[in-house]
C-alpha positions, -999 to +999 in steps of 0.1 A: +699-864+202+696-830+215+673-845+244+699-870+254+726-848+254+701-825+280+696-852+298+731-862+304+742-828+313+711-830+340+725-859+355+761-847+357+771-845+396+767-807+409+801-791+409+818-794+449+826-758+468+862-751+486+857-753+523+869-716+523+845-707+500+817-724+519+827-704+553+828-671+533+794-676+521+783-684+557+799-652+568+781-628+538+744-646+548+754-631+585+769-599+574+736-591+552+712-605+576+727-581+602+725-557+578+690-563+567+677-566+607+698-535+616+681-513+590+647-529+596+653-514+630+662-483+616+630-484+599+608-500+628+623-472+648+614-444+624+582-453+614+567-456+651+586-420+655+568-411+625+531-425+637+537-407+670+542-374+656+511-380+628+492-390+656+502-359+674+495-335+650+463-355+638+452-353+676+463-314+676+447-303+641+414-326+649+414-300+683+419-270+666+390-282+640+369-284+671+373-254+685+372-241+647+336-255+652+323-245+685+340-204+676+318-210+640+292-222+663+293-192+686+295-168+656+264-179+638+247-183+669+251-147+676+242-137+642+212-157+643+205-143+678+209-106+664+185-119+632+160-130+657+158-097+677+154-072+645+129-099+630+109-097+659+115-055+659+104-050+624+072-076+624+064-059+653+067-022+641+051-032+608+024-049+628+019-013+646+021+002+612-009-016+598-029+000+631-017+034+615-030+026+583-063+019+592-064+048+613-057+066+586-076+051+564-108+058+588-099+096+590-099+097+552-131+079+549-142+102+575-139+131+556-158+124+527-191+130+546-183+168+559-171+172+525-205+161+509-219+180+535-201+209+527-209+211+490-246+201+497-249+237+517-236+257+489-258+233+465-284+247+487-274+278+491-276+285+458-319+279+457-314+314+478-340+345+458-342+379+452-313+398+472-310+370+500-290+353+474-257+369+487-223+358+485-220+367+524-198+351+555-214+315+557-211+310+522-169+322+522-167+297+550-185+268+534-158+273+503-132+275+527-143+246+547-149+227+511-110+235+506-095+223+538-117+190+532-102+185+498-067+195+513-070+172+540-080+144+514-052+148+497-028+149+525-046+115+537-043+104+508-004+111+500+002+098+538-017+065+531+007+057+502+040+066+517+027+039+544+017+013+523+051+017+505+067+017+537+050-014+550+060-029+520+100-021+525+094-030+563+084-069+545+111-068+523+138-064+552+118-090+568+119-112+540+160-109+537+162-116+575+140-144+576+160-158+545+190-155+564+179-166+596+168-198+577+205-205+563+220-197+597+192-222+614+205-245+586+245-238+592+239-241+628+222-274+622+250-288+602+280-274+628+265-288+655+265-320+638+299-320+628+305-307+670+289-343+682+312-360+654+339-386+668+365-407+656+344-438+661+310-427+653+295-451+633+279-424+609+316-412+598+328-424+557+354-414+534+339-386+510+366-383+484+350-352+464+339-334+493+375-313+495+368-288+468+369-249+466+340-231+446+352-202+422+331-177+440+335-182+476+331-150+502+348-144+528+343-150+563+339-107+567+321-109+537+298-134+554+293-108+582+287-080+561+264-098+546+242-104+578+254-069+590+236-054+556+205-072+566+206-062+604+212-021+590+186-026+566+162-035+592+170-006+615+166+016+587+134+006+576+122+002+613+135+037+618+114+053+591+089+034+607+089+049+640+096+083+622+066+075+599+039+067+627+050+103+646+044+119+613+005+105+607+002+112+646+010+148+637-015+148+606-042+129+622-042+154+650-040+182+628-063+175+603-090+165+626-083+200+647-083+221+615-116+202+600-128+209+634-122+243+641-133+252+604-165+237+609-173+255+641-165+285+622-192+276+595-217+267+625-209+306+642-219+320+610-248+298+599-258+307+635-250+349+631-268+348+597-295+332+606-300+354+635-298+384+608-322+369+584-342+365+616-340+402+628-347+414+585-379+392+591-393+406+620-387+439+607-405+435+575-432+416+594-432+450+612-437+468+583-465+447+567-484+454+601-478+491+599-488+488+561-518+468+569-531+491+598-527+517+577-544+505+543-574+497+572-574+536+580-573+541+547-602+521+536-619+539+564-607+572+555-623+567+519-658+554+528-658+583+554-650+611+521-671+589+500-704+598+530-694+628+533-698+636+495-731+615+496-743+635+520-739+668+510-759+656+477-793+660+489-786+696+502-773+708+468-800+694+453-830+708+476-814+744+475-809+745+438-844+727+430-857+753+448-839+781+434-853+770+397-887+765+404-888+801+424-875+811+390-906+804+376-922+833+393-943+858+373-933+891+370-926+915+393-926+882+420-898+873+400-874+903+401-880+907+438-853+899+454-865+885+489-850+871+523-858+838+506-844+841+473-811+855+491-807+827+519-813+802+494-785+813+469-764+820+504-772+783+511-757+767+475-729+788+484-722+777+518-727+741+511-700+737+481-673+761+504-683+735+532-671+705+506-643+722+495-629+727+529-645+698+548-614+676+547-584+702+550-577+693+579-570+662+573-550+668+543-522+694+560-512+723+534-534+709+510-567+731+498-584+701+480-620+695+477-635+660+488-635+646+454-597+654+452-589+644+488-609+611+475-584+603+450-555+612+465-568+581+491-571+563+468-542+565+451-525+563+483-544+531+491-531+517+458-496+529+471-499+511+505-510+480+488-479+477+465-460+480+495-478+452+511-474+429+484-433+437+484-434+433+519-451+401+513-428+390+489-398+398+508-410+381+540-418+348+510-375+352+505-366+353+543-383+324+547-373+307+518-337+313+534-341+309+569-354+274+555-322+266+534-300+280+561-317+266+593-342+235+585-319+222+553-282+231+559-279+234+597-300+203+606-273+185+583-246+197+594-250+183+630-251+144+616-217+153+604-186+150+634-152+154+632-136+123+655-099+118+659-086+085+647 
């Protein structure tokens, strides 16, 4: 029923408008159409007003970005240009360095021989006898040279670190430059891309997440600092450098003077003391001749004594055998008293005075008879021949040193030189 009652409504006739109701609805479709096309206009108008100026300022902003570029381009090119020029300072000073090292490092090894030397000598020195072993001028300059070879050591020594540890500050600066000059190569790398960029190159995309701001950005005067710190630090390390390598000029010059003057005063009085030792030789050589022709004399002097008391034996003897067998006279023969008797007691006489005095003149202010004169010689022999064998000995210890000082020490001492590094 309900469907029938739809159905007949549906097929009703539409109701029929007034004429005046159609020509007002004619006028309203003009009025709003006019309306709608007259603020379409508005908008037409607008918007292209609107795309010129985006267009504009796009254009305007996508030129200052540019120029933005090629200023960021020109700053990090300069940066990169000043990196350049210190790396190539310092790698070259620390280059120049490393020459001064091994110079010193030469001198240093250098010394060890003189110093060897040195302490060999007194070593030496020491195998010195008797009174030759004297703590005189060479051996003062050997301890003295000993001291300014240990002194020179050490200053090597303390010089050789300060280098190394400034060689290694020289790398560090050229480290942080070489990292930086790698992230400016880098930033250069990427600007100039973004310089050759276009609106239609093909490479161009939408990145949405690429406009973001990191918590801990730096500045762009922070960013200069930073290369600034860089560029100082080089040209301070480069400067102690420079001030470095005059220093060990200085040393090395110095030390090899002092080592060198030192050791010529060693040579002098190696030279002097030999020359001394020398002199103290030929004297006691001297001596020992003296002593010799003299214990000859009075060898000769003794067999002459000795003869001479020989000689007057068989005299004695005759005059006093003859004297006891005239005692044997009988009687009155006896107790006369003749020429012969007389001349023959005369005789015993004279010949004893005769060996009493024989040998005062030789013997000045002495009165001593031939057997007293003979030891006297003879102790004077003994005498002469203790002085030989001191002599002797003596002569044994100049020799001994002229040995040490000349053949051992000084023959050394020239395969030792003192060269400037």
């Amino acid at each position: 029923e309900t469907f029938h009652k739809t159905m007949a409504r549906l097929l009703q006739p539409p109701p029929k408008f007034h004429p005046s109701e159609w020509d007002i609805a004619n006028k309203m479709q003009c009025a709003s159409t006019e309306s709608q096309q007259s603020r379409s206009e508005c908008m037409i108008a607008e918007s292209q007003r609107l795309l010129d100026e985006i267009e504009k300022k796009t254009r305007k902003t996508q030129s200052d970005v540019n120029k933005k570029i090629e200023q960021r381009r020109e700053e990090i090119k300069f940066w990169k240009q000043e990196l350049d020029n210190k790396l190539e300072q310092i790698v070259h000073e620390t280059e120049v360095l490393l020459t001064f090292k091994t110079r010193l490092e030469k001198s240093l090894e250098s010394c060890r021989e003189p110093l060897d030397i040195a302490q060999k000598c007194l070593l030496n020195r020491q195998r010195r006898t008797g009174i030759d072993l004297v703590h005189d001028e060479v051996e003062q300059e050997l301890v003295k040279e000993a001291e300014v070879l240990q002194g020179v050591i050490a200053l090597l020594e303390r010089t050789l670190e300060k280098t190394n540890e400034q060689i290694r500050l020289n790398r560090s600066a050229k480290y942080n430059l070489e990292v930086d000059l790698k992230d400016k190569f880098t930033a250069l790398m990427i600007d100039d891309y973004c310089a050759s960029l276009i609106n239609n190159t093909p490479d161009i995309k939408y990145a949405g997440n690429a406009v973001k701001i990191e918590g801990n950005f730096v500045s762009p005067e922070d960013w200069m600092d930073f290369s600034n710190i860089n560029v100082e630090k080089a040209d301070k390390q480069r400067n102690n450098s420079l001030a470095l390598r005059a220093l060990i000029d200085g040393i090395l010059s110095q030390t090899a003077n002092d080592m060198r003057k030192q050791r010529e005063v060693v040579n002098v009085a190696f030279r002097n003391r030999v020359k001394e030792v020398k002199d103290a030789k030929h004297k006691l050589e001297t001596l020992l001749a003296m002593v010799m022709d003299e214990t000859a004399s009075q060898e000769k002097n003794i067999a002459a004594l000795k003869k001479a008391i020989a000689d007057k034996e068989g005299p004695v003897k005759v005059a006093q055998t003859r004297l006891e067998v005239r005692n044997r006279r009988p009687n009155v023969e006896l107790l006369c008293y003749d020429t012969v008797q007389y001349r023959l007691i005369n005789e015993v006489q004279e010949i004893t005075k005769d060996i009493q005095r024989q040998v005062e003149m030789m013997k000045e202010e002495k009165n001593l008879g031939l057997k007293d004169t003979l030891a006297q010689a003879e102790t004077e022999l003994k005498g002469l021949s203790r002085r030989q064998l001191s002599l002797e000995a003596e002569i044994q210890v100049k020799e001994n040193t002229l040995y040490i000082d000349e053949v051992l020490c000084m023959q050394m001492r020239e395969s030792a030189y003192i060269n400037n590094f």
